[in-house]
C-alpha positions in Angstrom: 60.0 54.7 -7.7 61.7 57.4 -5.1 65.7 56.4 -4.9 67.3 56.7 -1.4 70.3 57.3 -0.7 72.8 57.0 2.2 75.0 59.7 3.5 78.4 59.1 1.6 81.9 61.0 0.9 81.1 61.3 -2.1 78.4 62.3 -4.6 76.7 60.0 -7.5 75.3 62.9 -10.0 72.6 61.9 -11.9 75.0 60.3 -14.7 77.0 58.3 -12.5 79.7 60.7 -12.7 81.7 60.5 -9.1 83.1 63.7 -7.5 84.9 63.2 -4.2 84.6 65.3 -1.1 86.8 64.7 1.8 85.2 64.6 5.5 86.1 67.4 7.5 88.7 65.2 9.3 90.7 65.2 6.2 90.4 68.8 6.1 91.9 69.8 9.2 95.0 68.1 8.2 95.1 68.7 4.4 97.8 70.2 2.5 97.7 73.3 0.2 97.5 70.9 -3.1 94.1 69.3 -0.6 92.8 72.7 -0.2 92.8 73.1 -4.3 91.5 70.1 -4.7 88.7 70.5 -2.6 87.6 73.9 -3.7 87.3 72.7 -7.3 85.5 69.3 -6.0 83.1 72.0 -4.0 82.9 74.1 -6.6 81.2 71.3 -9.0 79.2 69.7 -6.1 77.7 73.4 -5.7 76.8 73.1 -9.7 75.6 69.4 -9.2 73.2 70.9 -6.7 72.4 74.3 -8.4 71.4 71.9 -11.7 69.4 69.7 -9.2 71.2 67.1 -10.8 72.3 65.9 -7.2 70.0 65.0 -4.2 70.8 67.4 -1.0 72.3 65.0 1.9 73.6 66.2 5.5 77.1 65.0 4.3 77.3 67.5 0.7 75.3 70.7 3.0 78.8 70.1 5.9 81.0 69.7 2.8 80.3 72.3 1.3 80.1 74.9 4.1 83.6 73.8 4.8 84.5 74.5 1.3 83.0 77.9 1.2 84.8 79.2 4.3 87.8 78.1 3.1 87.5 79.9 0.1 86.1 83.1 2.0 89.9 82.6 4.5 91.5 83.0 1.2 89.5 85.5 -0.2 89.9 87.2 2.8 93.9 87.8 3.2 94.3 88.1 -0.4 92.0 91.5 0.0 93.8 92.7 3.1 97.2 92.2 1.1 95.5 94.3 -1.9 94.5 97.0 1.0 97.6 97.1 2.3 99.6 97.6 -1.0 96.4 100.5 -1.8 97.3 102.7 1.4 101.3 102.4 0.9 100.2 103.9 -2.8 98.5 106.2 -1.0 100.7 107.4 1.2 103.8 107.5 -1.5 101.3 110.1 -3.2 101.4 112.2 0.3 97.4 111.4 1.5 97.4 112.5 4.7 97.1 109.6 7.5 94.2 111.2 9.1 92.0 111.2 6.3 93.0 107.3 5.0 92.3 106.7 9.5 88.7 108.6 8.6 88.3 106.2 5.9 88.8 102.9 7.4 87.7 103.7 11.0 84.3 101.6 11.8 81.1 103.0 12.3 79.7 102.2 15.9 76.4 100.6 16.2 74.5 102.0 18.8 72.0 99.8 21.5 68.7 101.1 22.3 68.3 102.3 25.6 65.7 101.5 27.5 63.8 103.1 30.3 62.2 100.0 32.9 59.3 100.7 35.0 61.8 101.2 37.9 63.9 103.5 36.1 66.8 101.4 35.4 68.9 102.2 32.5 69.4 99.0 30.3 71.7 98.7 27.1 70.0 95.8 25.6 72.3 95.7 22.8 75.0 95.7 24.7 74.5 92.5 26.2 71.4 94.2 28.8 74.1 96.2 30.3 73.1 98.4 32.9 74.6 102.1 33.7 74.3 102.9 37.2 73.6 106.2 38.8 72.9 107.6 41.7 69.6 110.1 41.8 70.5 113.3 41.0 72.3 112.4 38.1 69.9 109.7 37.2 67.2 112.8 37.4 69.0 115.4 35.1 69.7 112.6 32.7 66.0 111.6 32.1 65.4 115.6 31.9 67.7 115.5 28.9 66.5 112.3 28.1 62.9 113.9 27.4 64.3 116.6 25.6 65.8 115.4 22.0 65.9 119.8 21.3 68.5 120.4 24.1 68.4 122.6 27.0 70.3 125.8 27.6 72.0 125.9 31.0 71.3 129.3 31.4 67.3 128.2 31.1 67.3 125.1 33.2 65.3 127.6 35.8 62.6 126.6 33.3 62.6 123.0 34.2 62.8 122.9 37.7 59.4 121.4 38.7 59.9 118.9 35.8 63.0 117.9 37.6 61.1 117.9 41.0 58.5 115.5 39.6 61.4 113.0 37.8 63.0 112.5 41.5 59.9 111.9 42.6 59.2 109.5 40.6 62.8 108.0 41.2 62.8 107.9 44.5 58.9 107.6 45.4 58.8 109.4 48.5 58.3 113.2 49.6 61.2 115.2 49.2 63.1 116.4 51.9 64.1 120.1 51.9 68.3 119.2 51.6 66.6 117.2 48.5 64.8 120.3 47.3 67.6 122.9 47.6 69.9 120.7 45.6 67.5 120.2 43.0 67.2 124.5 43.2 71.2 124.2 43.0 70.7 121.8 39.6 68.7 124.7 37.9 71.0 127.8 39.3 73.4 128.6 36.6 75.3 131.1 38.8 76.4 127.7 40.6 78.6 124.6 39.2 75.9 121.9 40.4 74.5 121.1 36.7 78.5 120.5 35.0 78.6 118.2 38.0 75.9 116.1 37.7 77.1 115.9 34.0 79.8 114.6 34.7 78.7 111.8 36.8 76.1 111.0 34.0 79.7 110.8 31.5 81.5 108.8 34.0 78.7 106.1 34.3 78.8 105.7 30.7 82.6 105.4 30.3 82.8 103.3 33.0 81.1 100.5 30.4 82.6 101.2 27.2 85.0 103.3 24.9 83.9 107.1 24.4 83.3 106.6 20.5 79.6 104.8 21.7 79.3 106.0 25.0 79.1 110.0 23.8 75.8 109.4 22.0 74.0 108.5 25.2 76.0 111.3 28.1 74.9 115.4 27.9 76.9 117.2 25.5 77.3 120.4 23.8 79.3 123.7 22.9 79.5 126.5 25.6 76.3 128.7 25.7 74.3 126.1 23.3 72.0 124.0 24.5 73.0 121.0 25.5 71.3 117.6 24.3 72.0 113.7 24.5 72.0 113.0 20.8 71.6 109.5 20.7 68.7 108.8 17.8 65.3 109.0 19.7 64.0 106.0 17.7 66.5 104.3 19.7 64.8 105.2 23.4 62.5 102.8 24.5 60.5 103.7 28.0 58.3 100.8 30.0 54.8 102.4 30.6 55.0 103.4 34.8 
């Protein structure tokens, strides 16, 4: 016959052995002798459970979370302390600071971006952030956008009735001829007009977040290279129009 069993402090094992677990009340208030006391008490219910020797209730999966993030908190500062003492070893053997900052400093994670049917730039990763542009800038950076090898400046002559046809498509109506010479401006390189529009394209991107993410999705590039957004392209997701 199946035995039933109520949800308890404690747990009967299988030989009637008793192991208490405090509620979490008890361990909000606990003292340091408490806190050993319950990690060794955990530390046999997880082997009671392991062995199946114990039935699973809500009250020993609770207790036992508790128990293994207290544990982690522990395990957690006494690793920072061994850190710390590591680096002042470090630095008494004359590592420089820039290579232990190198070292330690995180690796950002980077959003998709995606492309919507209306041409908004969304961060989905980033909580759906949008970055906001006006359409000029919005224009050259889909250029880019479409071109993971890079474009030389001095070439963009190349790519001015691509850039026509992105505004177009932007804005959805014909283009004026103020509209048209600034576009011919864009793909000048006797004029400043493209650095510009760069710029703005940086600026909207700053404006979210710190330069260490936002430089994988802005135009960038050594002088008289071509200049590319390097943001992964598996990362670029564009809404079919």
């Amino acid at each position: 016959m199946q035995q039933h069993y109520a949800e308890t402090d404690h747990i009967v094992s299988a030989n009637q052995d008793v192991v208490h677990v405090p509620i979490t009340a008890e361990l909000n208030s606990g003292t340091k002798e408490d806190m050993d006391s319950i990690s060794r008490e955990g530390f046999a219910m997880a082997a009671n459970i392991i062995n199946k020797s114990t039935p699973i209730t809500l009250s020993i999966m609770r207790n036992y979370r508790i128990m293994v993030e207290n544990n982690e908190s522990i395990c957690s500062k006494e690793l920072m302390k061994e850190a710390e003492e590591r680096i002042l070893e470090l630095r008494r053997r004359e590592v420089q600071l820039d290579w232990l900052r190198a070292l330690i400093d995180e690796k950002p994670v980077l959003s998709r971006l995606v492309i919507t049917k209306d041409f908004r730039i969304l961060l989905p990763d980033y909580n759906n952030k949008e970055i906001k542009m006006s359409p000029l800038p919005k224009a050259v950076f889909l250029l880019f956008l479409k071109h993971p090898e890079g474009i030389v400046f001095k070439q963009l002559h190349d790519y001015y009735s691509e850039l026509m046809d992105i505004y177009k498509q932007l804005t959805n109506r014909v283009l004026e001829i103020r509209i048209r010479k600034s576009i011919r401006d864009l793909t000048d390189p006797t004029k400043n007009s493209i650095n510009e529009k760069c710029s703005r394209i940086r600026e909207a991107f700053l404006k979210e977040f710190d330069d260490r993410f936002a430089h994988h999705y802005y135009v960038t590039g050594q002088y008289g290279e071509a200049k590319k957004i390097i943001l992964p392209r598996e990362l670029v997701e564009w809404e079919e129009q």
